[in-house]
C-alpha atoms as an extended CHARMM CRD file, in Angstrom:
* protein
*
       265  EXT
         1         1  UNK       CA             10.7210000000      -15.5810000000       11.5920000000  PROA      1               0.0000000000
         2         2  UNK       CA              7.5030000000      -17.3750000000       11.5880000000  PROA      2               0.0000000000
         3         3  UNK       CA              5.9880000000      -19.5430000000        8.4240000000  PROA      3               0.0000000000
         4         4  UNK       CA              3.1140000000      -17.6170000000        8.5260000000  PROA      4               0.0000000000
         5         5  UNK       CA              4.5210000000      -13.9410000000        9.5580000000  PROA      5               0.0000000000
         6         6  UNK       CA              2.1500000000      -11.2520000000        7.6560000000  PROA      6               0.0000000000
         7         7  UNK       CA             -0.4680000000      -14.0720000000        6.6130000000  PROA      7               0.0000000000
         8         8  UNK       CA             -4.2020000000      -14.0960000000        8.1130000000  PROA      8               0.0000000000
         9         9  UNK       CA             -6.2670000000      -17.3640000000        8.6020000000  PROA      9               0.0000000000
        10        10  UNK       CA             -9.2790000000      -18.0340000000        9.1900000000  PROA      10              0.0000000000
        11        11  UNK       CA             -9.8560000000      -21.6530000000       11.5520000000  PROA      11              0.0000000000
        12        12  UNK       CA            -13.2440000000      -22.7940000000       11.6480000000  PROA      12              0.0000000000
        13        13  UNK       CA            -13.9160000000      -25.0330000000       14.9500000000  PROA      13              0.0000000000
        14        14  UNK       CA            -11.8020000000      -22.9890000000       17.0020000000  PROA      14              0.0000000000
        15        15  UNK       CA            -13.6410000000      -23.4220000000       20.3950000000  PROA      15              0.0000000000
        16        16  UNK       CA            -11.5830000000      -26.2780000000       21.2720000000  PROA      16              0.0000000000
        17        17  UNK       CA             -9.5160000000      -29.3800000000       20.1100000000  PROA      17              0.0000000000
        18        18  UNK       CA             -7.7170000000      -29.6540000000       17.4990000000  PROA      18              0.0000000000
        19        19  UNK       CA             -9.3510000000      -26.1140000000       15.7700000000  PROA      19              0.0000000000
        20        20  UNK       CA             -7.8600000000      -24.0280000000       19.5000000000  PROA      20              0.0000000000
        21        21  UNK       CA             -4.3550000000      -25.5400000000       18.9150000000  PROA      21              0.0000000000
        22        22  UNK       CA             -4.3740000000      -25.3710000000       15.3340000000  PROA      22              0.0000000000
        23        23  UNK       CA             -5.2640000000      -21.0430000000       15.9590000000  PROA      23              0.0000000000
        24        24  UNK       CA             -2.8490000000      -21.0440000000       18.5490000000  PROA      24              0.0000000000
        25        25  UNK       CA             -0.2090000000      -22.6180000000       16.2190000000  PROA      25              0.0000000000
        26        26  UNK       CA             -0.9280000000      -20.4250000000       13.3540000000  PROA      26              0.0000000000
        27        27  UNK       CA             -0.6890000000      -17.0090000000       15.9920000000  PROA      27              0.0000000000
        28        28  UNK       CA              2.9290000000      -18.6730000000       16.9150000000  PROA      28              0.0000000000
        29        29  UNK       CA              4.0040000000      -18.6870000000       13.6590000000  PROA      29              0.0000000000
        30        30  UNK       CA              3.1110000000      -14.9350000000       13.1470000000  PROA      30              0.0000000000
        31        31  UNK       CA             -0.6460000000      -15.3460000000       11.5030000000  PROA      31              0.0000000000
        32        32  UNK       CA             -3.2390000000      -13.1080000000       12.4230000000  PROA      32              0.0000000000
        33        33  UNK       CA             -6.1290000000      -15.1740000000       13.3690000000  PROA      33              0.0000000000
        34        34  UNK       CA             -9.9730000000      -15.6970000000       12.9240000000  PROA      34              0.0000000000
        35        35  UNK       CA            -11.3190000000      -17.8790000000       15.5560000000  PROA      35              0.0000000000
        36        36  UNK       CA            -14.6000000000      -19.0520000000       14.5010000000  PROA      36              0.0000000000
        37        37  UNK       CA            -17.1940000000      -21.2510000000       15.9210000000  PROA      37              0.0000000000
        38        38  UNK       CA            -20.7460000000      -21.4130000000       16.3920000000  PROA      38              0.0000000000
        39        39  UNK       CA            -19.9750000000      -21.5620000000       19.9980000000  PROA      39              0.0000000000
        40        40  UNK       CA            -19.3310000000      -17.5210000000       20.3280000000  PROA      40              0.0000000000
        41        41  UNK       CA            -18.1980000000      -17.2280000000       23.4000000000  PROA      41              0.0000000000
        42        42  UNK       CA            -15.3260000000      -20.4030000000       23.4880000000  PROA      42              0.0000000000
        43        43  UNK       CA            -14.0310000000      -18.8970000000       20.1940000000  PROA      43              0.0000000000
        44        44  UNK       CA            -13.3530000000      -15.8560000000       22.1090000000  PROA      44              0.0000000000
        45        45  UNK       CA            -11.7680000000      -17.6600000000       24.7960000000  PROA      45              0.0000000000
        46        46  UNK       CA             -9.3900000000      -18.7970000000       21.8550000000  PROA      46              0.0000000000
        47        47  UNK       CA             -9.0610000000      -15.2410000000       20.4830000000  PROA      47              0.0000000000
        48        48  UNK       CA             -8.0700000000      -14.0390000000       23.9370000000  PROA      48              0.0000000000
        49        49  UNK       CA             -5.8010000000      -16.6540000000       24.7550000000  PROA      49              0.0000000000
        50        50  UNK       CA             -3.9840000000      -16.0200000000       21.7530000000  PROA      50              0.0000000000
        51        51  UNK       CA             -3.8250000000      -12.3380000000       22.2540000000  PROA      51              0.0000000000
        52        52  UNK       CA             -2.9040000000      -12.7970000000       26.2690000000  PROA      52              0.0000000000
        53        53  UNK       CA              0.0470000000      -14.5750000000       24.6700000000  PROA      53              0.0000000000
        54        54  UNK       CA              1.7670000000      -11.9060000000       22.4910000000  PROA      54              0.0000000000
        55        55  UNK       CA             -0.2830000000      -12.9360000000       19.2670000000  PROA      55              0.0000000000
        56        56  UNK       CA             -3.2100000000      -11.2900000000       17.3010000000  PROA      56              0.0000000000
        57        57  UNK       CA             -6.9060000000      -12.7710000000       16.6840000000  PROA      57              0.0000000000
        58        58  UNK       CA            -10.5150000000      -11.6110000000       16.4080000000  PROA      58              0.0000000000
        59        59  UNK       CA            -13.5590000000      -14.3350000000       16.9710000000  PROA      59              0.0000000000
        60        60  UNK       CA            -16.2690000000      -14.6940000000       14.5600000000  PROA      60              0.0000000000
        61        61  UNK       CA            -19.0380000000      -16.7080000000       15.7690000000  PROA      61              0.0000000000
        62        62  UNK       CA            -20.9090000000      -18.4980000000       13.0180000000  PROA      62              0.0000000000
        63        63  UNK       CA            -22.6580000000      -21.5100000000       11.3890000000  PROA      63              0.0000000000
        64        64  UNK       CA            -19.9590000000      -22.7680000000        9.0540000000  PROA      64              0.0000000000
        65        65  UNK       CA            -23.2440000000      -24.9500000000        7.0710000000  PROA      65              0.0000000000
        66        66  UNK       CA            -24.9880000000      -21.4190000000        6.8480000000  PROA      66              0.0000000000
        67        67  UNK       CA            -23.9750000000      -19.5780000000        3.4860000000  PROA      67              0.0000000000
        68        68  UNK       CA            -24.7970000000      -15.8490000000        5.1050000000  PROA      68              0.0000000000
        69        69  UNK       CA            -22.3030000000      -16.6030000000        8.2520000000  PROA      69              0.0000000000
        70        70  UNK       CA            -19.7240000000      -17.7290000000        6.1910000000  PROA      70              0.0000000000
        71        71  UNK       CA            -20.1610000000      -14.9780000000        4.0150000000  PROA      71              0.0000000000
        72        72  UNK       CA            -19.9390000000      -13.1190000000        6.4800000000  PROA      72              0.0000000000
        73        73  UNK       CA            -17.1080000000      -14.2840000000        8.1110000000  PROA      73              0.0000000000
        74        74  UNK       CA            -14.8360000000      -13.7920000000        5.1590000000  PROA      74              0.0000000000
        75        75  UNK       CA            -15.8550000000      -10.2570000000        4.7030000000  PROA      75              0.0000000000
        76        76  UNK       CA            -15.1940000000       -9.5840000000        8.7670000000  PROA      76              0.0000000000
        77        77  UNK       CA            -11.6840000000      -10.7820000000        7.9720000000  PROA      77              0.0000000000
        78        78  UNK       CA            -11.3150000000       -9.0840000000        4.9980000000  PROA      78              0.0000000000
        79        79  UNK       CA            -12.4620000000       -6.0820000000        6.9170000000  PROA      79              0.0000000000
        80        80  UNK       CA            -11.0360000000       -6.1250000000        9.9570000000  PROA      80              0.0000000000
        81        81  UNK       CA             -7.3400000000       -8.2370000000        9.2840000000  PROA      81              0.0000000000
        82        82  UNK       CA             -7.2640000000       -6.5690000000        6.0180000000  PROA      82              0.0000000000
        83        83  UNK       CA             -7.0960000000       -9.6920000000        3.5830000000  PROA      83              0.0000000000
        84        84  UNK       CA             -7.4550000000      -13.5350000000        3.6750000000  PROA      84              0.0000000000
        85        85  UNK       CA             -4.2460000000      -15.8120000000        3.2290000000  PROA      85              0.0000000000
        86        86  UNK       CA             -5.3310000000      -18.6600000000        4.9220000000  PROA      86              0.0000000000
        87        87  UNK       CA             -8.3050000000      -21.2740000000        5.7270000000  PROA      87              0.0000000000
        88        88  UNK       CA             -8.6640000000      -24.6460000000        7.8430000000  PROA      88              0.0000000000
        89        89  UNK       CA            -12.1430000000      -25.8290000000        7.4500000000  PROA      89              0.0000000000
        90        90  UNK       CA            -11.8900000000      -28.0110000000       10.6550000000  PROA      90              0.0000000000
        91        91  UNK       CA            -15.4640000000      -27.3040000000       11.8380000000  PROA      91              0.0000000000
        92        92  UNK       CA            -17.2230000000      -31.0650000000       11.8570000000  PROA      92              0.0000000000
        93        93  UNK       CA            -19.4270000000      -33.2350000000       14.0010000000  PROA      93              0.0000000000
        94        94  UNK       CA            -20.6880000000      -36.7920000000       13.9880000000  PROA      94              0.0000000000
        95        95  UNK       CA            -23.4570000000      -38.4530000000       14.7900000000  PROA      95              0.0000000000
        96        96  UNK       CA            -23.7030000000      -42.5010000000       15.5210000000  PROA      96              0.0000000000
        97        97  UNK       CA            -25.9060000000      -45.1190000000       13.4230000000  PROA      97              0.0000000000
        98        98  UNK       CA            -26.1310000000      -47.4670000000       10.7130000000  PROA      98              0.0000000000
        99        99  UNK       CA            -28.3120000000      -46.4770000000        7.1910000000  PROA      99              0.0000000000
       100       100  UNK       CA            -31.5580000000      -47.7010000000        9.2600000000  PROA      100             0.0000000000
       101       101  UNK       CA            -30.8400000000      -46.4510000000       12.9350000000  PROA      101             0.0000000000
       102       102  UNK       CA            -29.3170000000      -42.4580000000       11.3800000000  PROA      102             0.0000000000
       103       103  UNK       CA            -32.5670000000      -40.1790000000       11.1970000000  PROA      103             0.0000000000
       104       104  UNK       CA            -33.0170000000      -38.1310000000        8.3300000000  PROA      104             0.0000000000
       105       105  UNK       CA            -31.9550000000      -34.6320000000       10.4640000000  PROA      105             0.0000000000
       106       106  UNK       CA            -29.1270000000      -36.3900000000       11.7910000000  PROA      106             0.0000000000
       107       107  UNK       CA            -27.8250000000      -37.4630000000        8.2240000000  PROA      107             0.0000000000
       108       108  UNK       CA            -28.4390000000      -33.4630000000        7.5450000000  PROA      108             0.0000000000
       109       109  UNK       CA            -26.4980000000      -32.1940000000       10.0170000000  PROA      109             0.0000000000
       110       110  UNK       CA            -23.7980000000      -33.8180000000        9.5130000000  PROA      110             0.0000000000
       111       111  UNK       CA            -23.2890000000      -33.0500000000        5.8210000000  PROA      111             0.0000000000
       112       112  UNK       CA            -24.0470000000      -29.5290000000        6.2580000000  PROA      112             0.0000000000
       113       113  UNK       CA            -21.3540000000      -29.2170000000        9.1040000000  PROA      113             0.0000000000
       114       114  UNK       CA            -18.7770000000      -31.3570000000        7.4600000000  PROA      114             0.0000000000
       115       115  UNK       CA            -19.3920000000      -30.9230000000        3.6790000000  PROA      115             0.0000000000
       116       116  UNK       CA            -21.5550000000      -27.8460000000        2.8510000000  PROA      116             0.0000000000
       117       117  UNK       CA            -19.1380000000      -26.3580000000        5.2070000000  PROA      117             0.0000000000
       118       118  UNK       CA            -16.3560000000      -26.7980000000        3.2480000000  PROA      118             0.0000000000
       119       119  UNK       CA            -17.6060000000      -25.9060000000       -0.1040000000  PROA      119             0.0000000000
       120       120  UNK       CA            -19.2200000000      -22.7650000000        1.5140000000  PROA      120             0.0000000000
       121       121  UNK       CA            -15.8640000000      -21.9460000000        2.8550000000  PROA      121             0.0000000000
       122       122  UNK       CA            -14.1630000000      -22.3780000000       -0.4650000000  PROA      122             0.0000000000
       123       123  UNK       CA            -17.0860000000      -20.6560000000       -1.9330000000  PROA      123             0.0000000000
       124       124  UNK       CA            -16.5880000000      -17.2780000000       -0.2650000000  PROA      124             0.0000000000
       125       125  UNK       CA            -12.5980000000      -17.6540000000        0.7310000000  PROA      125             0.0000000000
       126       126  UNK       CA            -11.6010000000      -18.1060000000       -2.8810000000  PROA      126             0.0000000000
       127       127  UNK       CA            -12.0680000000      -14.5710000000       -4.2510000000  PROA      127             0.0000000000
       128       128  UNK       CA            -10.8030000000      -13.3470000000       -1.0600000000  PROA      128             0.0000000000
       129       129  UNK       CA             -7.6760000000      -15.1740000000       -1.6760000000  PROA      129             0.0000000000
       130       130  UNK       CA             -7.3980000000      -13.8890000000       -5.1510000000  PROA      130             0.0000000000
       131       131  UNK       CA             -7.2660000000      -10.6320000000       -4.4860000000  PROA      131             0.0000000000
       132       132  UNK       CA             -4.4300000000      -11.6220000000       -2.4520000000  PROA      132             0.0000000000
       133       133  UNK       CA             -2.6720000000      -13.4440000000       -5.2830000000  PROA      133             0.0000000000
       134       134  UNK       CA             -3.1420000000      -16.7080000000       -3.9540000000  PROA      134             0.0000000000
       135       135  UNK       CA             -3.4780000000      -18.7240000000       -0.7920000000  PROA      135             0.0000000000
       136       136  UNK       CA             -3.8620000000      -22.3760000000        0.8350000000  PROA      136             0.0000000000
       137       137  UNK       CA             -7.3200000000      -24.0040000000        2.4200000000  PROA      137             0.0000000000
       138       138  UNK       CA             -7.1860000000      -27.0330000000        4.1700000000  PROA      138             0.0000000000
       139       139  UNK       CA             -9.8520000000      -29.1620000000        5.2730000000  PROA      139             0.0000000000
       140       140  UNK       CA            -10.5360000000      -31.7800000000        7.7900000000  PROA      140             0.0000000000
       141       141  UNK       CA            -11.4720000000      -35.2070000000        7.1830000000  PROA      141             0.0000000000
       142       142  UNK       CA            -10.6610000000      -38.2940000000        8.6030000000  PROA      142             0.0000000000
       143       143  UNK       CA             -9.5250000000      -41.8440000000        8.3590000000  PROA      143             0.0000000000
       144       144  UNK       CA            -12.9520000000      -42.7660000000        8.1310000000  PROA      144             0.0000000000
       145       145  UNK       CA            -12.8540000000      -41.2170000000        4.7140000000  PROA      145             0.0000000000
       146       146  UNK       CA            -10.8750000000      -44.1890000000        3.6320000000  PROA      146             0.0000000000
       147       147  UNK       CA            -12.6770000000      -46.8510000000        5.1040000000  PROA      147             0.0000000000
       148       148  UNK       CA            -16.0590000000      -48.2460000000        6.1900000000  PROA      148             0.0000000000
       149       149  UNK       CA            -16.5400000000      -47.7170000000       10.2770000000  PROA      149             0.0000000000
       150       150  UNK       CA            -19.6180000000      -49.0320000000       11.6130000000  PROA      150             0.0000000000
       151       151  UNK       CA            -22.1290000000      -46.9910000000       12.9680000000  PROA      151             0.0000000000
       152       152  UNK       CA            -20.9820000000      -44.2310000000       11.8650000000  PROA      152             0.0000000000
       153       153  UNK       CA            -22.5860000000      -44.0470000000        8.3240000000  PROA      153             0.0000000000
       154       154  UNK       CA            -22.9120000000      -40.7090000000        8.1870000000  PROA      154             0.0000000000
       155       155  UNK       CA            -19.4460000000      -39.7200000000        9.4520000000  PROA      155             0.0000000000
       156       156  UNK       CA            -17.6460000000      -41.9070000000        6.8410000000  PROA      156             0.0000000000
       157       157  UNK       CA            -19.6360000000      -40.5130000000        4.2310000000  PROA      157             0.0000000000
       158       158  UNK       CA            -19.4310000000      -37.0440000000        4.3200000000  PROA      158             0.0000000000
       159       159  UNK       CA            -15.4650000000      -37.0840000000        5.0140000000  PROA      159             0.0000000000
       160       160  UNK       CA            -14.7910000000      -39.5220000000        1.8300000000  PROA      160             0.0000000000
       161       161  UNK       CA            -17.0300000000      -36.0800000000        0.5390000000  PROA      161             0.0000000000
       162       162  UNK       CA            -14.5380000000      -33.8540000000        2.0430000000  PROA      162             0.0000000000
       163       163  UNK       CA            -11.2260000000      -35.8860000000        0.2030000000  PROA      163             0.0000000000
       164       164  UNK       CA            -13.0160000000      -35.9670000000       -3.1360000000  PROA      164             0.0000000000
       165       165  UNK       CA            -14.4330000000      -31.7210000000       -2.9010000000  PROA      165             0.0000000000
       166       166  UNK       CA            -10.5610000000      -31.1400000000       -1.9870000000  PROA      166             0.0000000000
       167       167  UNK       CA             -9.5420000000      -32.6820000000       -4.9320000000  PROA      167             0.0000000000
       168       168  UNK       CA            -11.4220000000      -30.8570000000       -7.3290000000  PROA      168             0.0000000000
       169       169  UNK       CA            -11.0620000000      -27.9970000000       -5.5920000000  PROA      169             0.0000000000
       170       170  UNK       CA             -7.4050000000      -27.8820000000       -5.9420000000  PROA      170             0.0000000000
       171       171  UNK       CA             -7.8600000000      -28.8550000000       -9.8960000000  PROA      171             0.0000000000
       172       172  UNK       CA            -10.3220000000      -25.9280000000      -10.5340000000  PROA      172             0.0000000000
       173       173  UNK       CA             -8.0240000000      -23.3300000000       -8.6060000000  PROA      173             0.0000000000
       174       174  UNK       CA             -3.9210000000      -24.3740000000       -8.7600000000  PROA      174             0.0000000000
       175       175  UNK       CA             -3.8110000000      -22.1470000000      -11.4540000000  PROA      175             0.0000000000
       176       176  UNK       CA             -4.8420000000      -19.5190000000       -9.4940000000  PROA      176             0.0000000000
       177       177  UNK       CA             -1.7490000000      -19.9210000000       -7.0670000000  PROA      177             0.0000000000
       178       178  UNK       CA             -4.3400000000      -21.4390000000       -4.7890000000  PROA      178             0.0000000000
       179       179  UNK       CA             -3.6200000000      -24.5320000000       -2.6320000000  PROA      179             0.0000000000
       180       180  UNK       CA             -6.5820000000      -27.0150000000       -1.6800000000  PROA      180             0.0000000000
       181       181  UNK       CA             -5.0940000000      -30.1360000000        0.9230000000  PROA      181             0.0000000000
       182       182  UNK       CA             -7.2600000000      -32.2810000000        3.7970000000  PROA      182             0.0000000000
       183       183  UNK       CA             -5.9520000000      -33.6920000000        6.5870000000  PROA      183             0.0000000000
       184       184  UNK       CA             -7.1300000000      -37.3720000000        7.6400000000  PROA      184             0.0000000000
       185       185  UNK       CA             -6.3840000000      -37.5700000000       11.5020000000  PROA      185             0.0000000000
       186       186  UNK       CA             -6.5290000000      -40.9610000000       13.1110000000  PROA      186             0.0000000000
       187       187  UNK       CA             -8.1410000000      -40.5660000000       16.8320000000  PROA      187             0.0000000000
       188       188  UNK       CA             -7.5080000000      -37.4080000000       18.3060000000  PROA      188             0.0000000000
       189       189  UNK       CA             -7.6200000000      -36.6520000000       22.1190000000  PROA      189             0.0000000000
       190       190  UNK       CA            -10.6900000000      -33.8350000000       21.7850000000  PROA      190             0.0000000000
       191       191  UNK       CA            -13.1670000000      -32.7080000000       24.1800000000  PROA      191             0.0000000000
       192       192  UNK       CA            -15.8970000000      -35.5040000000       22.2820000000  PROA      192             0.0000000000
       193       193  UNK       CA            -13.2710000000      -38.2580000000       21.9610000000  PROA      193             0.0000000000
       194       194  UNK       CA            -12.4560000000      -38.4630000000       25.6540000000  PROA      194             0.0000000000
       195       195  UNK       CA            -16.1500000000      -38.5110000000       26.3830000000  PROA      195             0.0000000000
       196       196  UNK       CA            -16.7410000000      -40.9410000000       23.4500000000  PROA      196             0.0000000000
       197       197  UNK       CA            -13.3530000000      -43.2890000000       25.2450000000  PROA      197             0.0000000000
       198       198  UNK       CA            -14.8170000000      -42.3850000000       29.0140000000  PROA      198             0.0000000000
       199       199  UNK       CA            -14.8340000000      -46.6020000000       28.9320000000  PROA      199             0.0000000000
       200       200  UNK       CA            -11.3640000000      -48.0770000000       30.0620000000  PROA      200             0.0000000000
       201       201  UNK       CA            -12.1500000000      -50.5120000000       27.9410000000  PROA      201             0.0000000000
       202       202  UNK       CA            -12.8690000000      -48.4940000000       24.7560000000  PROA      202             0.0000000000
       203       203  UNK       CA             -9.6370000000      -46.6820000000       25.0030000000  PROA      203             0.0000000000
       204       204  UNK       CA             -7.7630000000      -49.6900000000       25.1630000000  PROA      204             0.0000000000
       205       205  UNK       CA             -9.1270000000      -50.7330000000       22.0930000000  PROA      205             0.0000000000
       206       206  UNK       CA             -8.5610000000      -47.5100000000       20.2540000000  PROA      206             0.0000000000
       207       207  UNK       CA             -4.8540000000      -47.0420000000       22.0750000000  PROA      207             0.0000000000
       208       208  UNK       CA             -4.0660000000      -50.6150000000       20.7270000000  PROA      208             0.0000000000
       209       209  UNK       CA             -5.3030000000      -50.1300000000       17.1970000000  PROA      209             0.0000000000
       210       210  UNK       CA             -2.7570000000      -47.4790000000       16.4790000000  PROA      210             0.0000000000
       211       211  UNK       CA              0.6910000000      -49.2490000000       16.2180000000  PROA      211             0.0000000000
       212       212  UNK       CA              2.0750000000      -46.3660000000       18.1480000000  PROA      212             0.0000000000
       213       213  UNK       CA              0.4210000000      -47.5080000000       20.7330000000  PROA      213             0.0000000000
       214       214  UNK       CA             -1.2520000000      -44.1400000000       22.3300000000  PROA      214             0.0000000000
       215       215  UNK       CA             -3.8650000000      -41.7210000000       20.3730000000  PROA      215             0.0000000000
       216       216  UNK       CA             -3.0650000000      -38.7550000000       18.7390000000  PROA      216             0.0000000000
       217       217  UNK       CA             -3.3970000000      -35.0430000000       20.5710000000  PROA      217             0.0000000000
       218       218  UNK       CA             -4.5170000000      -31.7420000000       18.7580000000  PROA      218             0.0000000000
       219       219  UNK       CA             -1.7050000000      -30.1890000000       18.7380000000  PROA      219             0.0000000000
       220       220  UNK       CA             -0.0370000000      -33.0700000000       16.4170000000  PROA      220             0.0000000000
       221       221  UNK       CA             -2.9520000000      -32.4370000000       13.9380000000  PROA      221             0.0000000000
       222       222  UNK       CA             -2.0820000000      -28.7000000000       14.5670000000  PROA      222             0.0000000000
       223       223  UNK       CA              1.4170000000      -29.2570000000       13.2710000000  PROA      223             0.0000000000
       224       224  UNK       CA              0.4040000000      -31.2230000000       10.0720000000  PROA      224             0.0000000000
       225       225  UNK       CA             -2.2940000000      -28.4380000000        9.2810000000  PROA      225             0.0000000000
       226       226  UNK       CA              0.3950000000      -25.1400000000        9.8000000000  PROA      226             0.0000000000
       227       227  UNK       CA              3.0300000000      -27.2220000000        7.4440000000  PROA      227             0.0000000000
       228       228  UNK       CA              0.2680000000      -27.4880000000        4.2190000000  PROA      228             0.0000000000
       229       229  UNK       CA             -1.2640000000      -23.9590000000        5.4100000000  PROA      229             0.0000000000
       230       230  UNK       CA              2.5670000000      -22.4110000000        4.5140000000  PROA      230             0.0000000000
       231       231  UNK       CA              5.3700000000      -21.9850000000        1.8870000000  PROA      231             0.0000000000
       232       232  UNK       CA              6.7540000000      -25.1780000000        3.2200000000  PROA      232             0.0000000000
       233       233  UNK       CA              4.4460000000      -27.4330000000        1.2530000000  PROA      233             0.0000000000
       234       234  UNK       CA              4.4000000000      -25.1750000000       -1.8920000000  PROA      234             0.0000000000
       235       235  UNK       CA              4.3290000000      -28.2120000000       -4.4000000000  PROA      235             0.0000000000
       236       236  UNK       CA              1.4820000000      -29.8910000000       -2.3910000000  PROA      236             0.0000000000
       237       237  UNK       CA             -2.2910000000      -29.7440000000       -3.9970000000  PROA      237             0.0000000000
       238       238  UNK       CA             -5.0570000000      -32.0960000000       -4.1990000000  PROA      238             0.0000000000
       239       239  UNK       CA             -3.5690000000      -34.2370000000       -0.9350000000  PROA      239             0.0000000000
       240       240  UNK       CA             -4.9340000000      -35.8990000000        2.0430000000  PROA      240             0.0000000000
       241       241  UNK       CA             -2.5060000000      -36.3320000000        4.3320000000  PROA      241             0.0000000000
       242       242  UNK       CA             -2.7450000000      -39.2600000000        6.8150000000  PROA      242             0.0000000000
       243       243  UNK       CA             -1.8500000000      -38.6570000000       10.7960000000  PROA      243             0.0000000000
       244       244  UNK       CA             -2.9050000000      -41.6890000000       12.4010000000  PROA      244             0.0000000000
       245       245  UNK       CA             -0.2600000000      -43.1420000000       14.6950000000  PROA      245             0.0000000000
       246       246  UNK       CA              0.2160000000      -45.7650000000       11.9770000000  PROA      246             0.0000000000
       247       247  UNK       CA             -3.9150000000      -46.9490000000       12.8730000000  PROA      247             0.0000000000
       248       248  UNK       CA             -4.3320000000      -47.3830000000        8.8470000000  PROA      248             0.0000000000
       249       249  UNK       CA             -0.6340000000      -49.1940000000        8.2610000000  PROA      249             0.0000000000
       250       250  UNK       CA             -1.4810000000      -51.6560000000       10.6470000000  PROA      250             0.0000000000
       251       251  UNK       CA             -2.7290000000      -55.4450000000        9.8090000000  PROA      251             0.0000000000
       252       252  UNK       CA             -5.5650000000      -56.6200000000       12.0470000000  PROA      252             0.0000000000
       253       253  UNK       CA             -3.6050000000      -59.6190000000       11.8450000000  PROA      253             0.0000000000
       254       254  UNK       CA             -0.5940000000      -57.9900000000       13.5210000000  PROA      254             0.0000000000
       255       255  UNK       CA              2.6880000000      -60.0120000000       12.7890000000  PROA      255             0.0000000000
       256       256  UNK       CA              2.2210000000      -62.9100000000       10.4550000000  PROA      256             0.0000000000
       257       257  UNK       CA              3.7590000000      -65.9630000000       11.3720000000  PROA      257             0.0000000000
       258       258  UNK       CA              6.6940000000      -67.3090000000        9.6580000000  PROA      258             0.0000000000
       259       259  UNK       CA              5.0320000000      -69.1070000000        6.2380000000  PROA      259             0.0000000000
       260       260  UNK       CA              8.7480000000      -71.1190000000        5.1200000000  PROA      260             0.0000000000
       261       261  UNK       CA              8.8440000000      -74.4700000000        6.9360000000  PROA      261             0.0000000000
       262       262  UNK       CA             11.8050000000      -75.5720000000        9.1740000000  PROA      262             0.0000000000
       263       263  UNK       CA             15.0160000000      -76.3510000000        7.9730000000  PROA      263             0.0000000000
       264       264  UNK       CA             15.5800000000      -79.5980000000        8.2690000000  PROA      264             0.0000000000
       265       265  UNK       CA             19.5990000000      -80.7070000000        9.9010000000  PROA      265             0.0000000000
């Protein structure tokens, strides 16, 4: 029996990364699955992957920042799968640069992918859940929620947006048996990430800053996302959940050295 058997979910950025494994985890576990992604065709490469392997999905393609496409693809679900149980807002992108170096479209684009995105989703998903007497949404966001990274203004900003929105989303709706969590990965192996680490030397730094001492692959965030998605995490609401491969936990410092002074014989 799978933790989602007779559920259907929507997963925004399924083309590839950690949205594909995350559709292809919630199929395993018995979900009927919306691939979505502006990219049209690679979400139906997910779709049919999942469906080559004994599991059931549609594609959507769609602009998660447009409020007509992700309108739309609630009522497809609805239509098609019958009912909406389910929804990880993963879609997101970034875009490098300080206050002064970001352009104004840049700054745009980003917020409407990885904020509007997630309100629009709730926006439209919500009554669709309601109807089904309840449901869970979980959003991506990131470590860089938490913290300041340089040159990435933009990208920090709009996921400390994405904690905050899931917080009050899960106040306004836990009475409505409704379940609002974000995920906060560390760094992820995706398509952009190993182009983004293409430098030996980059990786390196990034493998080294997580005290596990590798970075993190999709299918890891894919895990984390199908456990507050189900029944399993029925008491969680209002969350972010941290998968990092302890890159927060650890001190830049690393191991202190011993402050007591030698015993003397």
């Amino acid at each position: 029996m799978g933790q989602l058997d007779n559920k259907v979910a929507i997963v925004t950025g399924a083309a590839s990364g950690i949205g594909a494994a995350s559709a292809m985890r919630f199929a395993a576990e018995g979900a009927a699955v919306v691939a979505v992604d502006i990219r049209g065709a690679k979400a139906q490469e997910t779709a049919r992957a999942i469906n080559d392997n004994g599991g059931h999905a549609i594609a959507v393609e769609a602009n998660v920042a447009d409020a007509g496409d992700v309108e739309r693809m609630v009522a497809e679900t609805v239509q098609q799968l019958g009912g909406l149980d389910v929804l990880f807002s993963n879609a997101g992108t970034l875009r490098p640069g300080s206050v002064v170096e970001l352009s104004v479209d840049d700054w745009d684009l980003v917020m409407g992918v990885n904020v509007r995105s997630v309100f629009l989703g709730g926006k439209y998903a919500v009554p669709a859940m309601l109807e089904r007497g309840g449901g869970s949404i979980v959003n991506t966001a990131s470590i860089s929620g938490l913290h300041g990274d340089g040159g990435a203004v933009v990208y920090a900003a709009s996921k400390a947006a994405v904690i905050n929105l899931t917080r009050a989303m899960a106040t306004d709706h836990s009475a409505d048996g409704i379940r609002v969590n974000a995920i906060c990965p560390g760094t992820i192996e995706t398509p952009p990430v190993k182009r983004m680490m293409s430098d030996p030397a980059v990786l390196k730094v990034n493998i080294d800053a997580h005290s596990m001492g590798r970075i993190g692959q999709p299918e890891e965030i894919a895990n984390a996302a199908l456990w507050l998605a189900s029944d399993q995490s029925s008491f969680v609401t209002g969350e972010h959940l941290v998968v990092d491969g302890g890159l927060r936990s650890r001190s830049p410092l690393g191991r202190l050295a011993d402050p007591r002074p030698a015993h003397k014989r």
